[in-house]
N, CA and C atoms as a LAMMPS dump frame, in Angstrom:
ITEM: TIMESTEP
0
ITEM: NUMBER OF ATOMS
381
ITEM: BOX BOUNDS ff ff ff
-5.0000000000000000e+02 5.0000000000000000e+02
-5.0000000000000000e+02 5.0000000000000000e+02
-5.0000000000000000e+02 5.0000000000000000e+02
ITEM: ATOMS id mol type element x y z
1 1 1 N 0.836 -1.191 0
2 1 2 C 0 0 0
3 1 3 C 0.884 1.259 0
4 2 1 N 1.165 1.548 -1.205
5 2 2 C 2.236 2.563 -0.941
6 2 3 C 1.576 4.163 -0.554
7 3 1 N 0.135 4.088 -0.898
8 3 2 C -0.461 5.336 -0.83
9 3 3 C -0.586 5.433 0.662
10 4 1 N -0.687 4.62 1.5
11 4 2 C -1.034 4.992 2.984
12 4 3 C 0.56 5.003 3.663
13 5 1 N 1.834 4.384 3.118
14 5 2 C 2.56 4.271 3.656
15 5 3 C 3.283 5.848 3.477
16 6 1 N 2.867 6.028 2.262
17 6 2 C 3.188 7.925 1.862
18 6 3 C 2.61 8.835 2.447
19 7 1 N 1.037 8.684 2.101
20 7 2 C 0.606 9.139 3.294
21 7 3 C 0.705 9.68 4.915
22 8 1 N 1.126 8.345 5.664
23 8 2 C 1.568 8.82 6.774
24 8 3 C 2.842 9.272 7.099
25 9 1 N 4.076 9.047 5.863
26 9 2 C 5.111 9.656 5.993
27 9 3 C 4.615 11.392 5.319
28 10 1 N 3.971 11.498 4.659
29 10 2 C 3.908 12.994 4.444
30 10 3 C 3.047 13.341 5.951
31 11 1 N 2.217 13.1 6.579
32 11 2 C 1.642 13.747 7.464
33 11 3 C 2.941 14.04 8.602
34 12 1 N 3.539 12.818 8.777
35 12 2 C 4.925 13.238 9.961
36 12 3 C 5.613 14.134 9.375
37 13 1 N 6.382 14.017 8.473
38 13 2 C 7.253 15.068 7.792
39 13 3 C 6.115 16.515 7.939
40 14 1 N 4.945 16.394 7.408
41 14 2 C 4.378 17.705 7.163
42 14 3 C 3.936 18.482 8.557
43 15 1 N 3.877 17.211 9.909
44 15 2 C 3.671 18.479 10.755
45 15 3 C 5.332 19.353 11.657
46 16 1 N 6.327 18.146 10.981
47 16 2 C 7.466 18.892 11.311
48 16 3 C 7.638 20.207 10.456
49 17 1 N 7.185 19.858 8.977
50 17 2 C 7.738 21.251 8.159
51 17 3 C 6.402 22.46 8.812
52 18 1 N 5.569 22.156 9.598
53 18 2 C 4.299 23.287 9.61
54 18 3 C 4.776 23.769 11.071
55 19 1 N 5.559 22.822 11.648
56 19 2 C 5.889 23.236 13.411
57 19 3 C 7.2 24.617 12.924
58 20 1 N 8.306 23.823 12.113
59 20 2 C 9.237 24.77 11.888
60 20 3 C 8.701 26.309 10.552
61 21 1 N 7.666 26.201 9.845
62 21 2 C 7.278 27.579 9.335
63 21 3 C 6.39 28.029 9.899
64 22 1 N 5.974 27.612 11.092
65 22 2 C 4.597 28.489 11.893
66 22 3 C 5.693 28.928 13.138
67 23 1 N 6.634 28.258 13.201
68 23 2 C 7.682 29.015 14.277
69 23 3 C 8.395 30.28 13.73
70 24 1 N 8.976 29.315 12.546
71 24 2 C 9.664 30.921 11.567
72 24 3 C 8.8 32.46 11.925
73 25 1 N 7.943 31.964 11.149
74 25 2 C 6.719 32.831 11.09
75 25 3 C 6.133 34.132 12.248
76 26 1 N 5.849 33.044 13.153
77 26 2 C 5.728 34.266 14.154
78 26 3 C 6.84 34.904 15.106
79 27 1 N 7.862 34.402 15.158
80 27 2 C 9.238 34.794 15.574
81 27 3 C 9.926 35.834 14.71
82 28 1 N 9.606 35.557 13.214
83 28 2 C 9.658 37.022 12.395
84 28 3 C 9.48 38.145 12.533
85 29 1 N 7.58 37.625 12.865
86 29 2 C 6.862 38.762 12.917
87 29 3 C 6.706 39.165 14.189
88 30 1 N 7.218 38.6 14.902
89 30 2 C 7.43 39.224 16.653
90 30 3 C 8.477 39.904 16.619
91 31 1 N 9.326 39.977 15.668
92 31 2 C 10.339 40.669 15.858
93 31 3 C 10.139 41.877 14.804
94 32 1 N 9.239 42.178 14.121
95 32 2 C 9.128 43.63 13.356
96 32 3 C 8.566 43.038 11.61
97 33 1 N 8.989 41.907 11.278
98 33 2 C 8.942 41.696 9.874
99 33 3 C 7.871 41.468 9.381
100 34 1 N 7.191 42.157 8.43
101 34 2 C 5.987 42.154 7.848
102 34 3 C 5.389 40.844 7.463
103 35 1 N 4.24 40.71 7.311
104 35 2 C 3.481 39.012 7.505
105 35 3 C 4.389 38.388 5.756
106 36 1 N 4.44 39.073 4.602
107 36 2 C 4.975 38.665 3.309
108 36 3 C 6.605 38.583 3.218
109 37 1 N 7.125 39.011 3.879
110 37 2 C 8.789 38.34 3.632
111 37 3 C 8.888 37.196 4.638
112 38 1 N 8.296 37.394 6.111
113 38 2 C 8.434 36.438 6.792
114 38 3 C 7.687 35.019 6.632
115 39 1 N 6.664 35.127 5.729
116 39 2 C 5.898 34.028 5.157
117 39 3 C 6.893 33.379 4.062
118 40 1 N 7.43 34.448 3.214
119 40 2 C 8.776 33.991 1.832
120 40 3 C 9.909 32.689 3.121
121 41 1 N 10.267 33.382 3.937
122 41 2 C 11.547 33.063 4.819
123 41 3 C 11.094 31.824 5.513
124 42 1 N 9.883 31.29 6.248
125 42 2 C 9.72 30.661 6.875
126 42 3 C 9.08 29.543 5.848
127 43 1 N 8.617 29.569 4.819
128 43 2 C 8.147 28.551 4.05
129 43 3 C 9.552 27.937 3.071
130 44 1 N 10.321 28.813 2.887
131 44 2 C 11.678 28.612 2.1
132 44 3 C 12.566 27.81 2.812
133 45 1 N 12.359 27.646 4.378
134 45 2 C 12.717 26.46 5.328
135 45 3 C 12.29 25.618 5.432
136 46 1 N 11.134 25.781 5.543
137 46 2 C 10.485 23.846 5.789
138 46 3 C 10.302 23.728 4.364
139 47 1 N 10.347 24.276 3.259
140 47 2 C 10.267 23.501 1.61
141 47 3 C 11.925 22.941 1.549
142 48 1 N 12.82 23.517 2.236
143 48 2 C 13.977 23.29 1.653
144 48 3 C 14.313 21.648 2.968
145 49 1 N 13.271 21.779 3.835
146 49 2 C 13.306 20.454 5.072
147 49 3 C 12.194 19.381 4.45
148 50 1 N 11.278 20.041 3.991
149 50 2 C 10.227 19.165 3.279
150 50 3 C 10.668 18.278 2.15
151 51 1 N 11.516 18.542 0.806
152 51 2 C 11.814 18.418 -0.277
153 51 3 C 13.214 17.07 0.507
154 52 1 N 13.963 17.113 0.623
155 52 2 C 14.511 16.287 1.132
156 52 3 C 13.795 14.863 2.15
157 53 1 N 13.143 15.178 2.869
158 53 2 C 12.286 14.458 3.781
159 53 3 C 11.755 14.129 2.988
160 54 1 N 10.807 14.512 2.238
161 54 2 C 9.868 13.553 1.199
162 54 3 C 10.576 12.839 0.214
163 55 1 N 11.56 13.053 -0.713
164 55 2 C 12.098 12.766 -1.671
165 55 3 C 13 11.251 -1.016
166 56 1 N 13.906 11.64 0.036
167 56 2 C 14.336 10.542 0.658
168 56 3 C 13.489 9.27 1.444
169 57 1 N 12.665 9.771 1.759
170 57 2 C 11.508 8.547 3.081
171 57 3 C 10.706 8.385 1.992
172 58 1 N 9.357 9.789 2.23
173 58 2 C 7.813 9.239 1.939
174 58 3 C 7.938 8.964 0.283
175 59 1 N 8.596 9.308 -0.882
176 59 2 C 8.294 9.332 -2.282
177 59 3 C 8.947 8.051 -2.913
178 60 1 N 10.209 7.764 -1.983
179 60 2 C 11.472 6.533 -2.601
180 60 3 C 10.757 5.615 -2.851
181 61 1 N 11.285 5.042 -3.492
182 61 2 C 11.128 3.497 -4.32
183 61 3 C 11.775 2.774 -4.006
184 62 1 N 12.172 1.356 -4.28
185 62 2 C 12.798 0.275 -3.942
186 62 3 C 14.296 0.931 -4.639
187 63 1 N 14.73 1.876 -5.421
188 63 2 C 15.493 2.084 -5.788
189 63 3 C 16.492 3.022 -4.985
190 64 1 N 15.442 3.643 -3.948
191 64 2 C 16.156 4.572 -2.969
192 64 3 C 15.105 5.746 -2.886
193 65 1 N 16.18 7.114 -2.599
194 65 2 C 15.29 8.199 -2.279
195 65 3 C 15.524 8.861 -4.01
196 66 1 N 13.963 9.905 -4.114
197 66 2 C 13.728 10.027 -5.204
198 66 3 C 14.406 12.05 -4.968
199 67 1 N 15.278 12.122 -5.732
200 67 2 C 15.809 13.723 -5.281
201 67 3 C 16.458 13.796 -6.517
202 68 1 N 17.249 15.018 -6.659
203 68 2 C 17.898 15.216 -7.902
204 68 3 C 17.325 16.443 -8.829
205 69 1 N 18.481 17.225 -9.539
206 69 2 C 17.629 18.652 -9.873
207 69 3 C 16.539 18.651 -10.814
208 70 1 N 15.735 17.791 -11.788
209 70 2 C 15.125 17.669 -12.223
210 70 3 C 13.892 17.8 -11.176
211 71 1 N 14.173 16.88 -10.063
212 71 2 C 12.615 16.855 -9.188
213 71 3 C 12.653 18.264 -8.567
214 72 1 N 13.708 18.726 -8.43
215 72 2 C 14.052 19.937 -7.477
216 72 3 C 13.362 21.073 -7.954
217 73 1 N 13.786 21.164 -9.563
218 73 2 C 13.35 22.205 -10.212
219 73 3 C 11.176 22.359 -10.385
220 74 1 N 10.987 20.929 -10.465
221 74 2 C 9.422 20.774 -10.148
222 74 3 C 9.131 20.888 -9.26
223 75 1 N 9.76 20.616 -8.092
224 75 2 C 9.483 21.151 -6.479
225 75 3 C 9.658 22.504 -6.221
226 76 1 N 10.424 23.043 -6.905
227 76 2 C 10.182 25.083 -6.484
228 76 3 C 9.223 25.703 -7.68
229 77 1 N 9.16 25.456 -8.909
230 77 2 C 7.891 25.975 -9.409
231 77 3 C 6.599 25.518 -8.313
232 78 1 N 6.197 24.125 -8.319
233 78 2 C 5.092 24.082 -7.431
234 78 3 C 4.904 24.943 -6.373
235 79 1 N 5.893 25.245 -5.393
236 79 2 C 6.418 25.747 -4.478
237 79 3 C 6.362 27.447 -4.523
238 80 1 N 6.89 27.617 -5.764
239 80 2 C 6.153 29.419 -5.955
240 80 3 C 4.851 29.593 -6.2
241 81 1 N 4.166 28.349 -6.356
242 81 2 C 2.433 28.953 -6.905
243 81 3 C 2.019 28.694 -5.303
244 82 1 N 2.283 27.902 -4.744
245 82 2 C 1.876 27.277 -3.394
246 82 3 C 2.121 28.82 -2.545
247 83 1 N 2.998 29.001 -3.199
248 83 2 C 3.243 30.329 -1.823
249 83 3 C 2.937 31.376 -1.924
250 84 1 N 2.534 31.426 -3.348
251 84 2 C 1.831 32.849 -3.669
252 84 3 C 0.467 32.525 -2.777
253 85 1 N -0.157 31.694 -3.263
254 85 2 C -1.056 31.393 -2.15
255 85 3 C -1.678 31.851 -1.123
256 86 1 N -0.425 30.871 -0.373
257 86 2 C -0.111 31.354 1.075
258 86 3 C -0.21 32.638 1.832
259 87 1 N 1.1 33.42 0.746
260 87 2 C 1.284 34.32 1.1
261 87 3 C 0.358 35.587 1.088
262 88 1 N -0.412 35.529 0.064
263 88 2 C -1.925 36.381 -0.278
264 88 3 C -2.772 36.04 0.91
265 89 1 N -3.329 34.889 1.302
266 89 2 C -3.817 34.575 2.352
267 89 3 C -3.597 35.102 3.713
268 90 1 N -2.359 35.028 4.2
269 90 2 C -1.822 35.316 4.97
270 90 3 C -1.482 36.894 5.022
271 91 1 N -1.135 37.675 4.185
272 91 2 C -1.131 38.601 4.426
273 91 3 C -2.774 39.206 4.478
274 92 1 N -3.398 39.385 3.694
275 92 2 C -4.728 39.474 3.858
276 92 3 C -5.587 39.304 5.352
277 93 1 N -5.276 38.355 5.966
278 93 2 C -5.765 38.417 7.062
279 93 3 C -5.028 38.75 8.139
280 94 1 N -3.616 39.684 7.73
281 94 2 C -2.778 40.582 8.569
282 94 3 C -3.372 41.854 8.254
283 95 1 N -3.899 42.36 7.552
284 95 2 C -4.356 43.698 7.153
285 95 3 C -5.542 43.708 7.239
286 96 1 N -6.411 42.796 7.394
287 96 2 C -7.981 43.094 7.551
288 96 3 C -7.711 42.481 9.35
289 97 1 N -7.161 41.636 10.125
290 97 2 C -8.043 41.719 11.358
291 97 3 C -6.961 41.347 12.233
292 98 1 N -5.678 42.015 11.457
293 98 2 C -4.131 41.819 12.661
294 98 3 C -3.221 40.705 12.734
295 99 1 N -1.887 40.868 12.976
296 99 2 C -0.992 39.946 12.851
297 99 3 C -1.462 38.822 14.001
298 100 1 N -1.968 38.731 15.428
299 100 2 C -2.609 37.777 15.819
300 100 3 C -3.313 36.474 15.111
301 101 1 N -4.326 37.573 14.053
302 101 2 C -4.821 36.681 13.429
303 101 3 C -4.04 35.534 12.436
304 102 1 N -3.3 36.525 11.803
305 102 2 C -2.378 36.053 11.143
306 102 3 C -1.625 35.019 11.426
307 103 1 N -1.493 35.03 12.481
308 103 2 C -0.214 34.116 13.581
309 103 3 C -1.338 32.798 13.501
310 104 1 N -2.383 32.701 13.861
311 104 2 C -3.319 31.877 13.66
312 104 3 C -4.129 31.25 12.596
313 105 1 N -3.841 32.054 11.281
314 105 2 C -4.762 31.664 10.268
315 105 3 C -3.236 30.888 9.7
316 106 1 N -1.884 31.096 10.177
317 106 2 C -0.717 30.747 9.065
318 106 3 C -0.856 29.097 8.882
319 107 1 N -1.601 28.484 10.21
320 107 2 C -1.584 26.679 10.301
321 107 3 C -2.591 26.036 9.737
322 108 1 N -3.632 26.956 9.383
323 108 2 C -4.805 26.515 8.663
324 108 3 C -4.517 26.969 7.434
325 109 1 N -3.923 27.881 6.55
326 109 2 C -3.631 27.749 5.483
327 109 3 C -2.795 26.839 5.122
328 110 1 N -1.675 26.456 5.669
329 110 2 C -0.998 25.392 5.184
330 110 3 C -1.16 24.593 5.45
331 111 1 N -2.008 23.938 6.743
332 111 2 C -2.467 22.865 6.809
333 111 3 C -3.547 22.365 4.892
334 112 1 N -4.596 23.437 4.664
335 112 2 C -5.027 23.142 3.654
336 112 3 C -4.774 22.788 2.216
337 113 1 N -3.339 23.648 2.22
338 113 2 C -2.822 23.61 0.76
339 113 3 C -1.805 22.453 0.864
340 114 1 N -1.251 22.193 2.197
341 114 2 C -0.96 20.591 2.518
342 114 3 C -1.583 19.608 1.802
343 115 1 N -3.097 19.36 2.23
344 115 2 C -3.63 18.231 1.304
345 115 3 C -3.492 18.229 -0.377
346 116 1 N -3.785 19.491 -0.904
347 116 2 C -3.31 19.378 -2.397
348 116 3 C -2.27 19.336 -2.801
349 117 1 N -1.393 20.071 -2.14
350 117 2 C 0.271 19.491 -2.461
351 117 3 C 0.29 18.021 -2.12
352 118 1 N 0.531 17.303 -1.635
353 118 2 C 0.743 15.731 -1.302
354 118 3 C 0.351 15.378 -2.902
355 119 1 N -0.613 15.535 -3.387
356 119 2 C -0.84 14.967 -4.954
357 119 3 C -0.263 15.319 -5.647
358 120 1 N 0.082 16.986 -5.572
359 120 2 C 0.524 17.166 -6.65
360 120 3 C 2.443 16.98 -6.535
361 121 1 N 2.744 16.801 -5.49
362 121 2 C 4.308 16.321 -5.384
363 121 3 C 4.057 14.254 -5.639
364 122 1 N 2.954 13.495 -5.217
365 122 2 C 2.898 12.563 -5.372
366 122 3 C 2.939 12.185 -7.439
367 123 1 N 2.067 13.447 -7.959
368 123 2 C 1.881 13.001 -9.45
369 123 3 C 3.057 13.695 -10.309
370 124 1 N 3.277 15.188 -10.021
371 124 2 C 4.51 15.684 -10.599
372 124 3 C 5.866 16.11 -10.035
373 125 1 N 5.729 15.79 -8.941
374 125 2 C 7.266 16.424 -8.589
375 125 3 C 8.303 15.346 -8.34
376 126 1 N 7.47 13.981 -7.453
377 126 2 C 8.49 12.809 -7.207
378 126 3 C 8.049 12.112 -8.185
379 127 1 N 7.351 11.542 -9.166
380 127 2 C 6.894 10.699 -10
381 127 3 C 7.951 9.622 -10.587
């Protein structure tokens, strides 16, 4: 069953990469940095902790871990649309109802765009 065995390796890996960019994140912005560079900075860490972790554990094959600049280069395009995203999201609900909120809406956005990434790194990025 390789889909559940991926599965639960993306959910472990994914709440380490969401613990370390929801930390980034508000440690940024506790310190002065606007909700959109510190969203760039803290997602550019756990993609660059994510992409390895997945490619090596949850994506490998009997052949090993699946990495290399070809997947790399499909993993940061995905990765810039993902974060435009994000980052619209996230800032948006820093300017309509405060960085609090913000600090709070950052785990539910990526928790969500979590589930559609998993497919789309499962169909085009590790394939």
């Amino acid at each position: 069953m390789p889909l559940l065995r991926q599965g639960s390796h993306y959910i472990a890996f994914g709440v380490l990469q969401l613990l370390l960019d929801w930390a980034l994140f508000v440690g940024l912005t506790a310190l002065g940095m606007s909700a959109t560079p510190a969203n760039l900075a803290s997602r550019t860490s756990a993609a660059l902790l994510g992409f390895w972790l997945n490619g090596r554990y949850t994506f490998a094959d009997g052949q090993g871990g699946r990495l290399g600049w070809r997947r790399f280069v499909r993993f940061w395009l995905l990765w810039l649309v993902m974060t435009a995203v994000s980052t619209v999201l996230v800032a948006t609900v820093e300017v309509h109802l405060g960085l609090a909120w913000a600090w709070l809406a950052k785990p539910v956005v990526e928790g969500g765009l979590a589930v559609v990434n998993f497919f789309l790194l499962r169909h085009v990025v590790y394939r």
